[in-house]
C-alpha positions as CSV (number, residue, x, y, z in Angstrom):
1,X,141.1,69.0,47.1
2,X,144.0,68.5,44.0
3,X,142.8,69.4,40.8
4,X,143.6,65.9,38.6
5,X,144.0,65.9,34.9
6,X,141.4,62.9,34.1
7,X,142.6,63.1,30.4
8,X,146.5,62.7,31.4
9,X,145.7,59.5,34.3
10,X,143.6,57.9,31.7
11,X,146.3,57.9,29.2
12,X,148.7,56.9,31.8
13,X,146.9,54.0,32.8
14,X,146.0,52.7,28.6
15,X,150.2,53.2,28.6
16,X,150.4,51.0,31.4
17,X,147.6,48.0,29.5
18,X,149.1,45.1,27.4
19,X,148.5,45.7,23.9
20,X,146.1,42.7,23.9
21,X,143.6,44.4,26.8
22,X,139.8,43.9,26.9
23,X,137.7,46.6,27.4
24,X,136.9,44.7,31.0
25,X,140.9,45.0,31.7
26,X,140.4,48.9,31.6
27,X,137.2,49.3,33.2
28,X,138.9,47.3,35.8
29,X,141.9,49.3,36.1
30,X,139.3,52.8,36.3
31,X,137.4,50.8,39.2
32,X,140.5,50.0,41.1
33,X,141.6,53.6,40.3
34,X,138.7,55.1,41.2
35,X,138.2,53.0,44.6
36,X,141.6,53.9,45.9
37,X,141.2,57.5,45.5
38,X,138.0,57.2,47.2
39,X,139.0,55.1,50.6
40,X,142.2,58.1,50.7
41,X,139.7,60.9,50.5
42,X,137.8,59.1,53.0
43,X,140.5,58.9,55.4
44,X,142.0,62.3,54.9
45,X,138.4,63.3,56.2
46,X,138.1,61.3,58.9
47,X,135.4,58.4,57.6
48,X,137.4,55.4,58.9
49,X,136.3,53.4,61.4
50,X,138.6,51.1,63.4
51,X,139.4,47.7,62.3
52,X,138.4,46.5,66.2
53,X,135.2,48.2,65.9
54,X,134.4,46.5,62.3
55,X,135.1,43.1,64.0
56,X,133.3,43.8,67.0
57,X,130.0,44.6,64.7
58,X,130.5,41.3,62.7
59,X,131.2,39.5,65.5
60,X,134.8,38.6,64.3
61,X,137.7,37.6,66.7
62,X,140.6,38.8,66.5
């Protein structure tokens, strides 16, 4: 697994705020950050499961 400099990508994304952000605006942005680099870690190990075989459990067509 990358080592990630928390302290730089934090600073990256307040750079990347309006100057007239909330606090919920940033927690936002962590979440989102945070769930993306989740789902790829999750696929680059193999945790996926096929879209066909999510709708198949839900009973969702196609």
């Amino acid at each position: 697994m990358q080592t990630v400099n928390v302290k730089k990508e934090a600073q990256d994304l307040l750079k990347c705020l309006p100057e007239d952000a909330t606090w919920d605006d940033l927690m936002y942005k962590i979440y989102v950050r945070q769930a993306i680099e989740a789902g790829l870690e999750d696929s680059k190990a193999g945790r996926t499961v096929d879209v066909k075989e999510v709708r198949s459990r839900f009973g969702l067509t196609t």
